[in-house]
N, C-alpha and C positions, 0 to 999 in steps of 0.2 A: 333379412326379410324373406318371410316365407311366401309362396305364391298360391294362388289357389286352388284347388283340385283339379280343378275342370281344366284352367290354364295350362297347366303341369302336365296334363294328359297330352294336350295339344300339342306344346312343343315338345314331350317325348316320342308322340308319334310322327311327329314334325320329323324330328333328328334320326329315327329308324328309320323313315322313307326313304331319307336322302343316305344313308347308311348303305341302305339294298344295292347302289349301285357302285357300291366299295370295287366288288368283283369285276367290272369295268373298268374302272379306275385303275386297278392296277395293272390291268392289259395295255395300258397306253405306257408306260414304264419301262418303256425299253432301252434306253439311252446307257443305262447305268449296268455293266455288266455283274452277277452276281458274284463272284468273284470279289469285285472292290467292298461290295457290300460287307461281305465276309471277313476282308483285313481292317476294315477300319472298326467293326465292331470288335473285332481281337487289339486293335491298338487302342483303342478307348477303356476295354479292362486292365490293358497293361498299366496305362497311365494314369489311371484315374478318374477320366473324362467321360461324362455322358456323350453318349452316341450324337443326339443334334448337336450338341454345342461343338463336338469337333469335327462333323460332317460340317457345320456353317463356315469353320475358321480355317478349314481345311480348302471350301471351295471360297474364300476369301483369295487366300494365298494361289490359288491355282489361277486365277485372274491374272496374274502376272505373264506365264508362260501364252497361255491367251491370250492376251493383249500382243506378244513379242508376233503367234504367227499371224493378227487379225494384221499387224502392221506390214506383215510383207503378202498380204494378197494384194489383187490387184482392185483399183476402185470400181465401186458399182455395186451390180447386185452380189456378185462372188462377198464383200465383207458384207451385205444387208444377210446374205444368208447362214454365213458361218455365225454373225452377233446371235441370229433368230436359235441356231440349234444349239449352238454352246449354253445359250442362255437357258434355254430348257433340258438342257442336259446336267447345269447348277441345282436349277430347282428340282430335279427327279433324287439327284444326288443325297440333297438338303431338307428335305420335305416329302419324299415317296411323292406316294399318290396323290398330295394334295394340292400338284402341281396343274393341275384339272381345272382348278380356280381361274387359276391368268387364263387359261387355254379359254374356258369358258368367257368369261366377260372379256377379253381382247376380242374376242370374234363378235361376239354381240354386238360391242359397241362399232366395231368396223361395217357390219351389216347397218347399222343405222348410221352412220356416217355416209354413205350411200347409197342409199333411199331416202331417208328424211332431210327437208330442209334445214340450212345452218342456222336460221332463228328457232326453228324449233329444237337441235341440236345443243346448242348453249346453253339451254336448261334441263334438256332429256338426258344425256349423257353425263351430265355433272350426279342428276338423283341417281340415277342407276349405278354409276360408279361407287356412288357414298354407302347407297342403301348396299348395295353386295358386301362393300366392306362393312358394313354397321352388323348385318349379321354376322358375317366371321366372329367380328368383336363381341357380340351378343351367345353363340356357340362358345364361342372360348369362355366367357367369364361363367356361363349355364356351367359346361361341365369340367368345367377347373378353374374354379375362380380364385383369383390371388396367386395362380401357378404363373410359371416364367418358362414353362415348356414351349420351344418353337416352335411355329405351326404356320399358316399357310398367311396368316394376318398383316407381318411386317413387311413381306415382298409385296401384301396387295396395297400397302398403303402407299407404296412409291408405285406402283403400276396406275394409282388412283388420281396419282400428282399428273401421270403423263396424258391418261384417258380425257381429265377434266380439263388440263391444257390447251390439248389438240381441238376438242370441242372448240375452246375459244378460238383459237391459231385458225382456223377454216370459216370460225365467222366473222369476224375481224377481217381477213382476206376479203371475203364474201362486199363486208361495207365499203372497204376501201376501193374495190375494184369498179362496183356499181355507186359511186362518189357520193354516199351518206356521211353526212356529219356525225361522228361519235369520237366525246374524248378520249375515251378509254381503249378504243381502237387504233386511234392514233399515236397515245405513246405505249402501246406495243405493236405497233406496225412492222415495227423489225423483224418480230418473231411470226408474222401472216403466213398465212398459207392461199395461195389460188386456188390449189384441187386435192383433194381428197391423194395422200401418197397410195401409190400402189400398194399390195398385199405383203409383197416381202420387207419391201422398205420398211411396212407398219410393224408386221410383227420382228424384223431387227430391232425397233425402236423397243416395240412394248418388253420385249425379253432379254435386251442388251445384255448381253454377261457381265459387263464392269461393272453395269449399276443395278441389275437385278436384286441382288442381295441385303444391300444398304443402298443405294442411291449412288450418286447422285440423283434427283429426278429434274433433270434439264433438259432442257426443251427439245421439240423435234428438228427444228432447227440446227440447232449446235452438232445434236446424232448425227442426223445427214450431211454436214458441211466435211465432217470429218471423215465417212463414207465416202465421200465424193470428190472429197483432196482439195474443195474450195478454200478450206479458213489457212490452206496454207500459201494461195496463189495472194501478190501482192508486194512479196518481200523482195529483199535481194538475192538473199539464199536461205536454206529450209534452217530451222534453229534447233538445237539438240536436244531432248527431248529424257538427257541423262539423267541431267538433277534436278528436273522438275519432277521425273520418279522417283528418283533415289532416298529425295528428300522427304519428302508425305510417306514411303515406305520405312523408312529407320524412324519417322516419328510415332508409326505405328505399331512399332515393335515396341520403343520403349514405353508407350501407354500402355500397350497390353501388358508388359511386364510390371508396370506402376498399378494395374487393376488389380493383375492375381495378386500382389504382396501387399498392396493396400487397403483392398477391399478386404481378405482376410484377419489383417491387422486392427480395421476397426469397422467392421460390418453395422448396416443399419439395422439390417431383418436377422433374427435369428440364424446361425450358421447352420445350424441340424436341421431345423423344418422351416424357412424363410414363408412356404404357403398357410402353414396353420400355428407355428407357433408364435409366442411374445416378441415384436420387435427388440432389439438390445437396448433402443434407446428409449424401450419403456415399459422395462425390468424394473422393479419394486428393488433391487439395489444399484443402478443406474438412476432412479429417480431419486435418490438419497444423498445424491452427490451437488455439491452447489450449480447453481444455475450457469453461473460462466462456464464451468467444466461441462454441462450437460451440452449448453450451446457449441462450444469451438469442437468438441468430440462430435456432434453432428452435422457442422461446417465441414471436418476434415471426411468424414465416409463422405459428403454429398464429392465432395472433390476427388477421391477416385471412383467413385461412381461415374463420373464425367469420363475416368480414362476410357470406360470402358466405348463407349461414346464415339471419342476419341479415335481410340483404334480402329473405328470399323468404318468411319468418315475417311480417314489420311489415307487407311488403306485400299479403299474405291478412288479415292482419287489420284491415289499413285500407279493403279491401276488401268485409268482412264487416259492419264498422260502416255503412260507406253504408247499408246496408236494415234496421241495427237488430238484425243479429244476433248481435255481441258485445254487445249489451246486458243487464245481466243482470237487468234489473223494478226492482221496490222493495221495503222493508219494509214490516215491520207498520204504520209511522208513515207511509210514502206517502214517504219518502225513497229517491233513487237509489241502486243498490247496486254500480254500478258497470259497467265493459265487460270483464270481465278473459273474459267467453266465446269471444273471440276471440285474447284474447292467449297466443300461444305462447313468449314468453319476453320476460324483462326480461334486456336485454342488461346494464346495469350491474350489476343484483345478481350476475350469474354471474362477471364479471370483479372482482368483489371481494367476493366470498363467502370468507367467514371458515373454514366448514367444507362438508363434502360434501352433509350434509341441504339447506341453502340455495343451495348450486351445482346440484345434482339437479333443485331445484324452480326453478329459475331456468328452465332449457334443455329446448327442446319440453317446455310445460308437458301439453300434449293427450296426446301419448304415457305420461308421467307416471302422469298420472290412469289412462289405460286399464290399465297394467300394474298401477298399486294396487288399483282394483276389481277391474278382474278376474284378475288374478293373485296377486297378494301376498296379499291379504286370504281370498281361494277357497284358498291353500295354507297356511292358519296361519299368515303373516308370514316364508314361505320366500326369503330373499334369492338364494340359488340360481338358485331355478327363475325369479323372477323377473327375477336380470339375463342367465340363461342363453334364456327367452325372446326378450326384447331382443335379445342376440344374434341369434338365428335370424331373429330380424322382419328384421336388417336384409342376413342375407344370408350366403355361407359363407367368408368367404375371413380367414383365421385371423389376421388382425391383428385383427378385430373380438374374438374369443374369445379373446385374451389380454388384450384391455384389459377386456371386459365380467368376465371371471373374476377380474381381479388388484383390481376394485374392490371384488366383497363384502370383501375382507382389507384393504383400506383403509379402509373402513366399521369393523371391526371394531377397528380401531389408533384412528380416531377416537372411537369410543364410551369407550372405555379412557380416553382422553386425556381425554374430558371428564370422567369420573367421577375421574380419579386426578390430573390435572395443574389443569384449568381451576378447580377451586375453590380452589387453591390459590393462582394468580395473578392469576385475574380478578377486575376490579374494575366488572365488566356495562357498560364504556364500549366502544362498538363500533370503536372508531377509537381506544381507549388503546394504551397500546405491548404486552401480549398482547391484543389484538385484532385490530391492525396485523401483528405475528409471526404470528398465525391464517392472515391473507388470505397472505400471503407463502410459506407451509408450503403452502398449499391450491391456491396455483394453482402453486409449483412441483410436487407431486407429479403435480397433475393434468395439466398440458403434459407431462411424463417421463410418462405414462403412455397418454397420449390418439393421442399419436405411431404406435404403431400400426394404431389405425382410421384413418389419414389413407392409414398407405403399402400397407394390406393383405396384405401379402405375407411369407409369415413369414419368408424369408433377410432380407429389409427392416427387419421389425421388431424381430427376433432384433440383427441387425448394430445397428442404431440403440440400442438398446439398453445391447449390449454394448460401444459406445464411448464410453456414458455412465455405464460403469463399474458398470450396473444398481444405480444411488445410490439408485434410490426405492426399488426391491424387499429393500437390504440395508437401507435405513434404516427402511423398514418394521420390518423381522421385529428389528433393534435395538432399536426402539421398544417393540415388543409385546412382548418377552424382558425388557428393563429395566422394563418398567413394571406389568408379571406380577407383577416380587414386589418393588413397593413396595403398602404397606399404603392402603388408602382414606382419606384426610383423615376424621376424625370431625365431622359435624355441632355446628355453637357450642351447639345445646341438648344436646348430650352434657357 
């Protein structure tokens, strides 16, 4: 779609303005000697590899050694301020100058977190956060649209998680303190906040090095408990912290290893031009082939397209754990309660998730959570607005907003099914044969549907789609028309 002159001018002169101050921007870039600059762009010729993509997996991996010295400083401000500069020493690393972003909206939104009241806070800082990131998103698809180049957009969407959090986390404290009634303050009371954290605290939080990159994006809370050596008071003695790295780290080896040979194996986008040329999976001789074969060959790319995923989840969280802060304390009894503060997703539950509740929670659990608190539960349990946010979080290019919109109605078929079908055949064995029919229903709809957040592009997703005969979108609305006006199984104490 073309834009119109006058518009065009606008945002070009828009994007020059903000251009001018390039020369600035890169005066703040000192962190990263040139030097480093210089060998990885010689190891990135040697190898193969574009410059971002092994600057990112490069300071993925460097997280690790980071995490070992963040673990023996002492607590307090010393780790709130080593997270803060490590963390923008990732992104100078990862992204040059566009590390300007965080710098910029981190300060903003801390200036307004200390002058502006918390009721007007819980909605000023949620826009401001969104709108900053919707232009990135808006910039990137303007002048490279369909490209998969790195840039400054993926780190602001987890900065975006933690900005609109905190907002909440301070006003929520705010009601609790001064005894207003609100339920959504109350079941996350946990995560409140009393005062506004001091400067370095915030900016360790907003710049963490383990979760900068990929995430996790968890709460201020969790940051600081682990800064401050709280989540480890409680127990009887401290608990080792070996193979809760070890593990998320060897699983994110072997995903990255499962992406590069898999995704090459049976790629969705075109291997030579993925931004402008013909998807593979809808080549005029890939269309020629039968429909089963079309479908389980674009089943198998979505699935290592997932490693990639994958890898970049297990290995923030294996990096998180080094310093203890996937760790989630103990209970009342002084028992472990586990690390799941780091964990962004259990890859196996999603790949054989029975239904959408357990697939949902499975993948980016962090994201998850934010959208429950502070979205689902602040809208009365509006599925809408919540997957219509989602959407925006990640961005505008209308393959996302057909798959984010076509799952509230998926949701809504599954609810049905469990009320009207599942008591009637389940026998609560997870792996019985309606259990097994679950997972098989669950991940076929969801591969047919997930399809177009891969190719973004709505002739793309529209096309893919419709030469898959749009079997989920008709078997859907079959579904929920036949099962409308069957009557609800009666309860055995009826």
């Amino acid at each position: 779609m073309e834009l119109p002159d006058g518009v065009v001018t606008f945002i070009e002169s828009a994007i020059a303005h903000i251009y001018s101050y390039g020369p600035l921007a890169e005066q703040t870039v000192v962190l990263v000697p040139s030097f480093v600059d210089v060998q990885v762009e010689a190891l990135s010729e040697a190898i193969g590899f574009d410059k971002e993509t092994l600057s990112y997996t490069l300071g993925m991996f460097l997280c690790y050694p980071l995490g070992l010295i963040m673990l023996m400083l002492p607590y307090g401000k010393m780790k709130h301020a080593f997270s803060f500069i490590l963390g923008a020493f990732l992104l100078q690393f990862t992204i040059g100058t566009q590390w300007i972003h965080h710098v910029i909206s981190s300060l903003v939104v801390y200036v307004m977190l200390l002058t502006l009241p918390p009721k007007f806070n819980k909605l000023a800082i949620p826009v401001f956060s969104m709108l900053y990131m919707t232009l990135g998103h808006l910039h990137r698809q303007y002048i490279n649209y369909l490209g998969w180049d790195l840039d400054f957009t993926g780190t602001q969407m987890v900065l975006t998680m933690k900005l609109y959090s905190l907002a909440y986390n301070i006003y929520d404290g705010h009601l609790i303190a001064t005894g207003k009634e609100d339920r959504a303050a109350k079941k996350c009371a946990a995560l409140s906040l009393e005062k506004v954290p001091g400067i370095i605290e915030y900016l360790g939080y907003t710049f963490n090095f383990s979760t900068i990159l990929a995430g996790p994006g968890f709460e201020y809370k969790v940051y600081a408990s682990a800064c401050d050596g709280t989540n480890l008071l409680g127990g009887t003695k401290k608990p080792s912290n070996v193979w809760p790295t070890l593990k998320p780290f060897l699983a994110s080896i072997i995903c990255m290893g499962m992406f590069v040979v898999g995704n090459g194996m049976y790629p969705l986008l075109d291997p030579t031009d993925p931004q402008k040329g013909t998807p593979a999976i809808l080549t005029e001789e890939f269309l020629a082939k039968p429909w089963v074969h079309r479908y389980l060959y674009t089943w198998v790319a979505l699935f290592f397209i997932r490693m990639k995923y994958y890898f970049a989840w297990k290995n923030a969280e294996g990096a998180c754990n080094v310093w203890y802060a996937g760790f989630e304390g103990y209970d009342d009894n002084g028992k472990e309660k586990g690390w799941e503060n780091s964990n962004n997703v259990d890859a196996i539950a999603f790949e054989t998730a029975s239904n959408l509740k357990t697939l949902s929670g499975a993948w980016n659990k962090k994201t998850a959570n934010w959208l429950g608190r502070y979205v689902y539960i602040r809208t009365n349990g509006s599925l809408f607005a919540t997957y219509s946010l989602s959407a925006f979080w990640h961005g505008f290019y209308p393959g996302y907003y057909f798959f984010f919109l076509t799952v509230p109605f998926l949701t809504v078929c599954e609810r049905l099914g469990r009320k009207k079908v599942t008591p009637r055949f389940s026998n609560g064995k997870e792996w019985g044969l309606y259990g097994i029919a679950c997972k098989l229903v669950t991940s076929f709809i969801v591969n047919y549907s997930v399809t177009s957040f891969q190719l973004l592009a709505m002739n793309w997703s529209l096309a893919v789609w419709k030469n898959h005969y749009f079997v989920g979108h008709i078997s859907c609305i079959a579904f929920y028309m036949v099962l409308s006006n069957i009557p609800s199984p009666k309860n055995k104490s009826e």
